[in-house]
C-alpha positions in Angstrom: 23.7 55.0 -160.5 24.0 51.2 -160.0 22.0 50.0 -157.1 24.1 49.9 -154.0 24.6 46.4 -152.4 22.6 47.2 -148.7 19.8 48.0 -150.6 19.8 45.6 -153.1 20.0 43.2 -150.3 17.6 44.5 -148.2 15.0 46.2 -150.8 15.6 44.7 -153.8 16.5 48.7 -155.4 16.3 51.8 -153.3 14.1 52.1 -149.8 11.0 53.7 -150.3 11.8 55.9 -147.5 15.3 56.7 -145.5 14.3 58.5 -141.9 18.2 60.1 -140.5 19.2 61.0 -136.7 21.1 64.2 -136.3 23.3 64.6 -133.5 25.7 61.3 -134.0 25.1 60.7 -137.3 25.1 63.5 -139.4 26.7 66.3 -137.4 29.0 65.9 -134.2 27.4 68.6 -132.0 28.9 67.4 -128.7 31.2 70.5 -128.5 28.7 73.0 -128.3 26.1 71.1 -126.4 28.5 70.5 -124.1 29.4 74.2 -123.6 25.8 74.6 -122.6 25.0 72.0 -120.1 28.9 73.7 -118.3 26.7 76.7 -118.9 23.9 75.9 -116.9 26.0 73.8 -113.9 28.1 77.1 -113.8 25.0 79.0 -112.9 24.2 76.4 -110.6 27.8 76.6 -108.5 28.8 73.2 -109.5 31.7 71.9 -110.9 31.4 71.5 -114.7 31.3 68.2 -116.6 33.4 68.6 -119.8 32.2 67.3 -123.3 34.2 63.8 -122.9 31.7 63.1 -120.1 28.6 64.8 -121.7 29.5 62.8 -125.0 28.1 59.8 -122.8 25.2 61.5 -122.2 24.3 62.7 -125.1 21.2 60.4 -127.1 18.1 60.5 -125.4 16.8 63.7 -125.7 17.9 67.4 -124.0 15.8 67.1 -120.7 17.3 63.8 -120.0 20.6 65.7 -120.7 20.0 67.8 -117.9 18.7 65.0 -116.0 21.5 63.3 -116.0 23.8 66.2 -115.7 22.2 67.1 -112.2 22.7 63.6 -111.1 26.6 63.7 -111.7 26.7 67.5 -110.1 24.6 66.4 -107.1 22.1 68.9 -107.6 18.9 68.7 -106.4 16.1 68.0 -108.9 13.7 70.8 -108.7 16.6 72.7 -110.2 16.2 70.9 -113.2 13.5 73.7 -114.9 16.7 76.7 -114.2 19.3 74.3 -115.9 17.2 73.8 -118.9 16.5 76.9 -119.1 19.9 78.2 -119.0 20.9 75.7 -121.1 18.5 76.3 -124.2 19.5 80.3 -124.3 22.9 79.0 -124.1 23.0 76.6 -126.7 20.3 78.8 -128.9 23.1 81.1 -128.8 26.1 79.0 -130.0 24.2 75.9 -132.2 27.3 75.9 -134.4 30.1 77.6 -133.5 31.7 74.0 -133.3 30.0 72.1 -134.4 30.6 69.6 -137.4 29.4 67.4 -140.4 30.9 64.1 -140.7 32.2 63.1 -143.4 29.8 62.0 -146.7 27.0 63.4 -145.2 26.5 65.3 -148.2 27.3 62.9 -150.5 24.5 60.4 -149.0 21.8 63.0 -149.6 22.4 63.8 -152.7 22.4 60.2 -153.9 19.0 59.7 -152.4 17.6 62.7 -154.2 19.3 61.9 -157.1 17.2 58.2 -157.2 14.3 59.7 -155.8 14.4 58.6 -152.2 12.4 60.8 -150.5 14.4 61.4 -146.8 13.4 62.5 -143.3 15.5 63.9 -140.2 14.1 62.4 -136.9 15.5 63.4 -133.8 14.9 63.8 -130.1 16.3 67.2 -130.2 13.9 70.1 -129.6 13.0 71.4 -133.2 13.1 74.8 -132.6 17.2 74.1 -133.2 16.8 71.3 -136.1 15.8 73.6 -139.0 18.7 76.7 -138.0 21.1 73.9 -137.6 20.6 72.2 -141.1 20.5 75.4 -142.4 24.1 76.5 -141.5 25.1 73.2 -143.3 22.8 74.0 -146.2 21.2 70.8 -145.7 17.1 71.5 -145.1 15.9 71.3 -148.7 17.2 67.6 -148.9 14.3 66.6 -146.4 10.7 66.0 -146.9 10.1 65.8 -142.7 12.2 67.8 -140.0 11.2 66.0 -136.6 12.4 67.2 -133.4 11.8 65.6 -130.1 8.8 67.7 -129.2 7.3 67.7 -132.7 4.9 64.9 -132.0 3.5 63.4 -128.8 5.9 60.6 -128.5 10.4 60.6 -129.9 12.8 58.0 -130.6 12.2 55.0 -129.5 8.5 55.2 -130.2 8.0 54.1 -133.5 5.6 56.9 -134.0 7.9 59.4 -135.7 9.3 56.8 -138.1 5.6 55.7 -139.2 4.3 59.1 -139.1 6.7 59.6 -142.0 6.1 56.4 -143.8 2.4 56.3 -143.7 2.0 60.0 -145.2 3.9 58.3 -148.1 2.3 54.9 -148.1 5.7 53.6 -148.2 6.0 50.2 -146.6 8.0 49.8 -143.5 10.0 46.7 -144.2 11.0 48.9 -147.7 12.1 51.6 -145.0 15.2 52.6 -143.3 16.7 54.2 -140.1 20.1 55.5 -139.6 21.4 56.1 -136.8 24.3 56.0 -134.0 22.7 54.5 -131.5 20.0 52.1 -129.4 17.4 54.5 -129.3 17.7 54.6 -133.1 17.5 50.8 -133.3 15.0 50.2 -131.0 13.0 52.8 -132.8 14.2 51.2 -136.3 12.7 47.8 -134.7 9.4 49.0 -133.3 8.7 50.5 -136.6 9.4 47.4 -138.6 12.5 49.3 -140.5 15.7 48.3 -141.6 18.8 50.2 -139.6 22.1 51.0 -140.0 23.9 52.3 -137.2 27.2 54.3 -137.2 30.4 53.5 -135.0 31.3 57.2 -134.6 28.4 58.5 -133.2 26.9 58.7 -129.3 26.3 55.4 -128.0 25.7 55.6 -124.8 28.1 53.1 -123.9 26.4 50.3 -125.4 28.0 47.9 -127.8 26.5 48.5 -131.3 27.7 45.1 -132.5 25.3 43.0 -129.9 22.1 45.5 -130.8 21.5 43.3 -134.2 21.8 46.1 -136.8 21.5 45.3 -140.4 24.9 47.4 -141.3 27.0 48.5 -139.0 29.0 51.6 -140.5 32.5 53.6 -140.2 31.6 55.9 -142.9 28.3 56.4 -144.5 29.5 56.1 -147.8 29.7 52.5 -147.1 25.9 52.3 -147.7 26.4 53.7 -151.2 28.7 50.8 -152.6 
């Protein structure tokens, strides 16, 4: 397969590592994410939020989720450890019942095994729902690394989880890159010293991914395989 033009540009041939975010970038999970968090504020006796609204919120991690979800109900705080609770058996529950794989996810991988591009999934969700979830897609074997948000001391932004993965390989960072849909991908993609791509349909927080200083922006991952 002739060297796409990204990498070409950026690497010279293929990266010597490619580190993925998961909720945004490879799967839309919003649906049943969102089911849980109206889980939890329907315990609670609020009003629930809806998954346009949790969309928004979706990014940095499933405590902040709850955080934030609190926040918008008017809940007091020091319910926060009940609503996580209730929403992890929720969500534990229904991972994929709705959830979805964008389109050329699957294509993407296997052109990076096919060249020899060894791959990592890093993401602030909790791990113990990474491994079922890539399973249901029949995805796991195509990574070296599965990363959740409570796998090492420090997530997404840190750099740690990206380097963690490049150092075990001795693969250089600027040779590197991050995909993702969102600033907590680039700023983790910068801190690290990696290239990064970032998505348009993804969760982005509201921020404008065009003013973050991305190497690609991308509508479709295939885009990177050109």
């Amino acid at each position: 397969m002739k060297t796409p033009r990204y990498f070409s540009t950026w690497f010279e041939g293929w990266p010597e590592l490619v580190c993925l975010d998961l909720d945004g970038t490879l799967v839309d999970s919003v649906p049943d994410i969102a089911s849980a968090v109206d889980a939890a504020l329907y315990e609670l006796g609020s009003t629930l939020a809806g998954e346009d609204l949790v969309r928004s919120w979706v990014g940095f991690g499933s405590a902040k989720l709850i955080d934030q979800a609190l926040e918008w109900a008017n809940l007091e705080t020091d319910l926060h450890g009940e609503a996580y609770r209730i929403f992890l058996l929720h969500y534990r529950a229904h991972l994929t019942d709705k959830t979805t794989l964008y389109p050329n996810v699957k294509a993407l991988l296997k052109a990076f095994k096919h060249n020899g591009v060894p791959v990592a999934l890093i993401t602030n969700k909790p791990s113990v729902f990474v491994k079922p979830m890539l399973d249901h897609f029949g995805l796991t074997e195509q990574f070296g690394w599965l990363l959740g948000g409570d796998t090492l001391e420090e997530k997404k932004p840190s750099a740690l989880p990206l380097l963690y993965c490049s150092e075990s390989i001795d693969a250089l960072p600027e040779k590197c890159l991050m995909i993702g849909d969102s600033i907590t991908d680039f700023n983790a993609a910068k801190n690290a010293g990696f290239k990064c791509a970032l998505v348009t349909y993804g969760y982005h927080q509201g921020v404008d991914l065009t003013t973050l200083g991305a190497d690609a922006i991308l509508d479709d991952l295939a885009e990177l395989l050109v």
